[in-house]
C-alpha positions as CSV (number, residue, x, y, z in Angstrom):
1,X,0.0,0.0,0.0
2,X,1.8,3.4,-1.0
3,X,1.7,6.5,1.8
4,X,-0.7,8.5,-0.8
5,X,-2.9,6.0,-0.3
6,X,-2.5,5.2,3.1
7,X,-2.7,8.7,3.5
8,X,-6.3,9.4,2.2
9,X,-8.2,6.5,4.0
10,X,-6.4,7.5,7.2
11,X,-7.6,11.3,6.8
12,X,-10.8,11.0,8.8
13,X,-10.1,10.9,12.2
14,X,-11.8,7.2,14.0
15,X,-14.1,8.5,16.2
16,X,-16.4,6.2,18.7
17,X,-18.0,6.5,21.2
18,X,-16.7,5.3,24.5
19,X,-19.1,3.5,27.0
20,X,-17.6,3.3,30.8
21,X,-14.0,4.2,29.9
22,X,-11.2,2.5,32.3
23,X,-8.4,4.2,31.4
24,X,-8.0,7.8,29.6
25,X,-4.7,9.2,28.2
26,X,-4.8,12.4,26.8
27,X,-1.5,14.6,25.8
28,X,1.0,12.0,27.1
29,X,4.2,12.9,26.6
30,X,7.7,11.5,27.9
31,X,11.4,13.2,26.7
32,X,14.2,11.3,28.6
33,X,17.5,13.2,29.4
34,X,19.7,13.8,26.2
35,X,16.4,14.6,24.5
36,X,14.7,11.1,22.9
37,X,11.1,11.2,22.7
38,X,9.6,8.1,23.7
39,X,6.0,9.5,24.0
40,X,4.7,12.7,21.8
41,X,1.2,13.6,23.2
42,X,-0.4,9.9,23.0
43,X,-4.3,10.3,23.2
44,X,-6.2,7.0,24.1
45,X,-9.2,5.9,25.7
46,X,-9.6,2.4,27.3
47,X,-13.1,0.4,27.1
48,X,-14.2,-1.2,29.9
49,X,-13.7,-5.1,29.6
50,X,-12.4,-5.3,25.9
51,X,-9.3,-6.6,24.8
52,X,-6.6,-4.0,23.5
53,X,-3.9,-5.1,21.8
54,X,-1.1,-1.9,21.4
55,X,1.2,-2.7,18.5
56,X,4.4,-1.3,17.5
57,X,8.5,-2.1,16.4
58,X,10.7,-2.1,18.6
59,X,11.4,1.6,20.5
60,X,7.6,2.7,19.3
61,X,7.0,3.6,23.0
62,X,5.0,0.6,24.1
63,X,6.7,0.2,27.6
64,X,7.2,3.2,28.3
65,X,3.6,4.0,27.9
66,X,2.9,0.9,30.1
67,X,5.3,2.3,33.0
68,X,3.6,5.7,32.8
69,X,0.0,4.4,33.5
70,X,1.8,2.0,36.2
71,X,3.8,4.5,38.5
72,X,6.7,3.4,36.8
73,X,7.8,6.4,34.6
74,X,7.1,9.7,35.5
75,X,5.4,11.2,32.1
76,X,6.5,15.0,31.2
77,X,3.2,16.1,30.4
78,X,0.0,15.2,29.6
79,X,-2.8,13.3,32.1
80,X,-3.7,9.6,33.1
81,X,-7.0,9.1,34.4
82,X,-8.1,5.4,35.6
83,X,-11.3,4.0,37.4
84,X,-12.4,7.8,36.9
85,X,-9.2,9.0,39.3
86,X,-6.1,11.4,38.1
87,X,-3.3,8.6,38.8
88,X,-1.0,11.3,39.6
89,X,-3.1,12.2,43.1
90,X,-4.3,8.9,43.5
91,X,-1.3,6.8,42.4
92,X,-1.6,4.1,45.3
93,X,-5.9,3.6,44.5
94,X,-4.9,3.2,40.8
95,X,-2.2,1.2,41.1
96,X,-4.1,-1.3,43.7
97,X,-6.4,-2.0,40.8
98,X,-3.9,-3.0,38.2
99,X,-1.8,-5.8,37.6
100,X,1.4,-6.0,35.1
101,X,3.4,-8.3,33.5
102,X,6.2,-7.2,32.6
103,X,8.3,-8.1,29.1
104,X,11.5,-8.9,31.7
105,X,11.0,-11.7,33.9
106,X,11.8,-10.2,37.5
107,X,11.5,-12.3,41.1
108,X,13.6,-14.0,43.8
109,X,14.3,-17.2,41.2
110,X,15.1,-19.0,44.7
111,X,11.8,-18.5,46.0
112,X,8.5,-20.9,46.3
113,X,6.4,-19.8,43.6
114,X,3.4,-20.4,45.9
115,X,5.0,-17.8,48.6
116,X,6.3,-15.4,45.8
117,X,2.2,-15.1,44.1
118,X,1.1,-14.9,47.8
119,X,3.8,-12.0,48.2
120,X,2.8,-10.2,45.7
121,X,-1.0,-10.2,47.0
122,X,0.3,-8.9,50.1
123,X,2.1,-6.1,48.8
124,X,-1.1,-4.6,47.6
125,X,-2.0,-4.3,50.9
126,X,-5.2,-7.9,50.8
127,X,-4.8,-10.0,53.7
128,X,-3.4,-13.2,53.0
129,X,-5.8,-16.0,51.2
130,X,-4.6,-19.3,50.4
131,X,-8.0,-20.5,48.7
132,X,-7.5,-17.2,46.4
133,X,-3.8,-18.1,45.8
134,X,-4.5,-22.2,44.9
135,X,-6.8,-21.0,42.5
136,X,-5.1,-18.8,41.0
137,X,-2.5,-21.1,40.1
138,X,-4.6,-23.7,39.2
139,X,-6.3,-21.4,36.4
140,X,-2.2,-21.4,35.2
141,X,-1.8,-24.6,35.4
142,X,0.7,-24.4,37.9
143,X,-1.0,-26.0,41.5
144,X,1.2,-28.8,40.9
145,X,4.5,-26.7,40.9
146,X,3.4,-24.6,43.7
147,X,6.0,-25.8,46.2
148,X,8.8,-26.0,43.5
149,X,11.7,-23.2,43.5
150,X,11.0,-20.7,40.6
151,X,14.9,-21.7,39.3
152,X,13.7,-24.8,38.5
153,X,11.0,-23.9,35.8
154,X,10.9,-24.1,32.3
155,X,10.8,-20.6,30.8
156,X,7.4,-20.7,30.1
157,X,6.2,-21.8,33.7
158,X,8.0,-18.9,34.3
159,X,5.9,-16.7,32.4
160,X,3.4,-18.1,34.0
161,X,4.2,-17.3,37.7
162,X,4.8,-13.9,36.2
163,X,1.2,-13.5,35.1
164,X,-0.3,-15.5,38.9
165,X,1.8,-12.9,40.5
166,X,0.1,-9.6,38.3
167,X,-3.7,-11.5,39.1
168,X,-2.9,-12.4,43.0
169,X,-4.5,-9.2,44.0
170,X,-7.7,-9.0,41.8
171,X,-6.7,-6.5,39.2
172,X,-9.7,-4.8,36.9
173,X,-7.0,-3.6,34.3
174,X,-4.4,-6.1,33.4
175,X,-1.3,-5.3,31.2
176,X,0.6,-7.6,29.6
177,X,3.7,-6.5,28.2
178,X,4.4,-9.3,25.3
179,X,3.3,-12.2,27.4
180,X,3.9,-15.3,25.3
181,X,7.6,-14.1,24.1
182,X,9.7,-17.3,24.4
183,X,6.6,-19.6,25.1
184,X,6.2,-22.6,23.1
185,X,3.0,-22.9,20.9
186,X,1.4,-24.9,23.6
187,X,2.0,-22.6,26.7
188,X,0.7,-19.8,24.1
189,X,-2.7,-21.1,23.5
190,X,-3.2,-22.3,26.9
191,X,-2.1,-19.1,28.1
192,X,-4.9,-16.9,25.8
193,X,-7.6,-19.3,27.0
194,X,-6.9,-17.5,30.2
195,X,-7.0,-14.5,29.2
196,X,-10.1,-15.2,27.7
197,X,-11.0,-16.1,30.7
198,X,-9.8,-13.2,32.6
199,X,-12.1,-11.2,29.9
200,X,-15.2,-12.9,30.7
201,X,-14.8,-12.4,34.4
202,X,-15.0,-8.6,33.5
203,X,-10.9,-8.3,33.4
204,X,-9.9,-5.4,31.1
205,X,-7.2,-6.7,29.3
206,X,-4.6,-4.3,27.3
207,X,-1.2,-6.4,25.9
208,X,1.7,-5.8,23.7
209,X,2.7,-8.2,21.3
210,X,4.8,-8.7,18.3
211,X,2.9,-12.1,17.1
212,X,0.3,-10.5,15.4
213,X,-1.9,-12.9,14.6
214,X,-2.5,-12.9,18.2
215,X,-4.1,-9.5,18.3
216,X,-6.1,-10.5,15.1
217,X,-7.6,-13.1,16.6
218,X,-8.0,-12.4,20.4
219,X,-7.8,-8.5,20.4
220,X,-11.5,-6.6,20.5
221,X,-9.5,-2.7,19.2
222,X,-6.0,-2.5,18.1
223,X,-3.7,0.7,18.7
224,X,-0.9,1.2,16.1
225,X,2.1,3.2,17.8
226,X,5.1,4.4,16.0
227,X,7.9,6.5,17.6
228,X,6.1,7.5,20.3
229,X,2.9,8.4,18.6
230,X,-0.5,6.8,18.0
231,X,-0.8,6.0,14.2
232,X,-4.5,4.4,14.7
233,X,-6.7,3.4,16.8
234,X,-10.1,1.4,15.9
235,X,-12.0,-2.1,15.6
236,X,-10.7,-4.8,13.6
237,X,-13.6,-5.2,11.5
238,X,-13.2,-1.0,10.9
239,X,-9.4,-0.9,10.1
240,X,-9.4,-4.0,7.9
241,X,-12.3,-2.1,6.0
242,X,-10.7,1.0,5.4
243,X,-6.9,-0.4,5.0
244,X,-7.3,-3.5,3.7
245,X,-6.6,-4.7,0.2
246,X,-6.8,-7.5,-2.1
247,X,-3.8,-8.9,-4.0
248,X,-4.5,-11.0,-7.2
249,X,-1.5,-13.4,-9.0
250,X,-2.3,-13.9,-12.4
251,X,0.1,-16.5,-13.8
252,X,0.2,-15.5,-17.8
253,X,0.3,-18.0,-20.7
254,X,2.6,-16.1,-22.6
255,X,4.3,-12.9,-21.4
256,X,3.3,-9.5,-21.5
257,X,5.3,-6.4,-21.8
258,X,2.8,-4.2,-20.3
259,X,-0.4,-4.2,-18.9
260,X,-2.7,-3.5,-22.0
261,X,-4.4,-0.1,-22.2
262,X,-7.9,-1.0,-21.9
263,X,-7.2,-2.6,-18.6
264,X,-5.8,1.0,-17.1
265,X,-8.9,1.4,-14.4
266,X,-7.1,-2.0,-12.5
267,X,-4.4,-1.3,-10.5
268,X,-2.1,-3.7,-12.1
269,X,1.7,-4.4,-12.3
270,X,4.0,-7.3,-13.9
271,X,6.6,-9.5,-12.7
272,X,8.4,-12.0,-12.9
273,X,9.8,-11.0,-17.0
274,X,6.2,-10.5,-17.4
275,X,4.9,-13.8,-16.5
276,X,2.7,-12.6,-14.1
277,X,-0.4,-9.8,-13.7
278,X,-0.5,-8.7,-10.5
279,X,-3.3,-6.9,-8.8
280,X,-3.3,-5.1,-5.5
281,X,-6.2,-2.7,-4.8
282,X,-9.9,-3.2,-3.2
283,X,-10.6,-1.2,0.2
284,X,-11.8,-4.4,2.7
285,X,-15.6,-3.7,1.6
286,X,-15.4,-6.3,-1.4
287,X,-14.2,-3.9,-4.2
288,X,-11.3,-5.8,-4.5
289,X,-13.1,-9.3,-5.8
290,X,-15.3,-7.5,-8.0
291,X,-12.6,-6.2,-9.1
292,X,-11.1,-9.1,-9.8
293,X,-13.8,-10.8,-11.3
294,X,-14.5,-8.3,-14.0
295,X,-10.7,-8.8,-14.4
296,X,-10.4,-12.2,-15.5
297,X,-13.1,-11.6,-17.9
298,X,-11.6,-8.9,-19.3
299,X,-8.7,-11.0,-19.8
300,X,-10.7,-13.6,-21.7
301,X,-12.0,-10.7,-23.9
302,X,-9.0,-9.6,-24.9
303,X,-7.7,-13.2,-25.8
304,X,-4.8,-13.2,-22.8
305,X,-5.1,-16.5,-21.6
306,X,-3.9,-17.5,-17.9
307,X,-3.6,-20.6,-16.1
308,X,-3.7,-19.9,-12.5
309,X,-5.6,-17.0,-10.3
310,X,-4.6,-16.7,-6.9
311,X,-5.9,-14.0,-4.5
312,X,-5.4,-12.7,-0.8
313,X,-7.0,-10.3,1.3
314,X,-4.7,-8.3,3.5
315,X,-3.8,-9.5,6.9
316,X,-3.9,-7.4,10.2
317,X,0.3,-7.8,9.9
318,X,0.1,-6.3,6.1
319,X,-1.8,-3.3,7.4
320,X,0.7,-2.9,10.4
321,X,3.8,-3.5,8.6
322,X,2.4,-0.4,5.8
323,X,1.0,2.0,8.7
324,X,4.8,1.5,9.9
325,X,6.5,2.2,6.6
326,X,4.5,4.9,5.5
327,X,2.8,6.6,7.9
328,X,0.1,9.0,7.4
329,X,1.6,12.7,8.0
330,X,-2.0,13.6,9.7
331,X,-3.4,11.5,12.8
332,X,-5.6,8.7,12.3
333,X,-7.6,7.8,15.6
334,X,-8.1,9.7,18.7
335,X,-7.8,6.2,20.6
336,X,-11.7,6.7,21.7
């Protein structure tokens, strides 16, 4: 997808409206010393109970966003409000109500994992609850393991404890900072059938992640973020409407030099010495297969044979990977 393109569906500002909002950023911004920019004025509203999934390359500013709604980095301008508080004068409130996981694993690897969950409850302040605790890490799959030395876990158990410890005190907004990064396929689906759990039970959910078919499939919104700014912000169904495409691969019986005239309303190109018609256009509301269809009859009109037609609607990484590349030069979602 070229920027001109990109460009012009992403004009419109995404605009929604927001029922019982959990979380509210509005002007965020965060300039380390020596003058990086990790946040520039980040607007972005949080639903109650949904699913978020924040994507972004490496350095967009995920973290960092993370640790400023946390208590963790102290933002250089802007506002957080959570549960309806400012979580700059009600930092310990807000803070009691969410849980993280962080990207880095962090605990006492010589430690019970059963005493280091129940820790971690306690440090919020709950009085201590061995019934809560067991079932928490039975909903991990890790009651068995509960007397075992954290050391002596797999990586992905690890991960695990790491997600017990963020629930042990009955968070409403969860964060997980890239949760299934060096989890095996198994420990990844086991672990988002928990978090679809979490969801149900009312949990509001936002995660980072750089397996993107993750977000397309569990995520309710996704936020795009780039160099510390919010590219877009929206539904699934909505962005794959207004930036997806459709990519057709003609394979040609014999080679053409260049598309012919009468075929200049397609968005076509050739490759492979010619070999191949290529089509890549559509806007995620269909146009792209009609497009295609009237295509291939065209084709057979003008006597161009082919023998094989192969076609592909855009994925959730396609649209992600082009935000990134070419990025719209005005905003695209107010994160509502």
């Amino acid at each position: 997808m070229d920027a001109t393109r990109l460009q012009k569906r992403c004009k419109q500002p995404f605009e929604a409206p927001v029922s019982d909002p959990i979380l509210d950023i509005r002007g965020l911004s965060k300039t380390y010393k020596g003058g990086t920019t990790a946040l520039a004025g980040v607007d972005l509203t949080i639903r109650k109970g949904e699913i978020f999934a924040l994507l972004g390359p490496n350095g967009a500013g995920k973290t960092t966003l993370i640790g400023a709604v946390c208590g963790l980095v102290r933002p250089s301008g802007g506002s957080i409000h959570a549960f309806g508080l400012d979580a700059t004068r009600h930092w310990r409130d807000v803070r009691r109500r969410i849980g993280l996981v962080p990207q880095e694993l962090t605990f006492d690897m010589f430690a019970q994992v059963e005493r280091s969950v129940a820790y971690s409850r306690g440090m919020f302040g709950l009085p201590p609850s061995r019934e809560r605790i067991e079932e928490v890490l039975r909903s991990l799959s890790l009651l068995d393991k509960r007397k075992a030395k954290i050391r002596e876990l797999s990586g992905g158990m690890k991960r695990r404890v790491m997600i017990a410890k963020a629930l042990a005190h009955d968070p409403e907004l969860l964060f997980l900072d890239e949760p299934t990064a060096g989890v095996d396929v198994e420990l990844r689906r086991d672990m988002w059938r928990q978090i679809d759990a979490l969801r149900a039970r009312g949990v509001t959910i936002i995660l980072t992640t750089h397996y993107i078919e993750e977000a397309e499939e569990m995520a309710d919104r996704v936020g795009v973020i780039d160099k510390g700014r919010i590219l877009l912000v929206d539904d699934k169904a909505a962005i794959m409407a207004r930036l997806g495409r459709t990519e057709a691969r003609i394979a040609l019986t014999q080679p053409l030099a260049e598309p012919p005239p009468s075929l200049g309303a397609f968005p076509l190109t050739l490759e492979e010495e010619g070999h191949v018609l290529v089509y890549r256009g559509g806007d995620g509301t269909g146009q792209g297969k009609r497009d295609i269809a009237e295509l291939a009859q065209a084709l057979t009109r003008l006597g161009i044979a082919f023998t094989r037609l192969d076609t592909r609607e855009s994925s959730l990484e396609d649209i992600f990977v082009d935000l990134v590349e070419s990025p719209p030069s005005t905003g695209t979602g107010t994160g509502a």
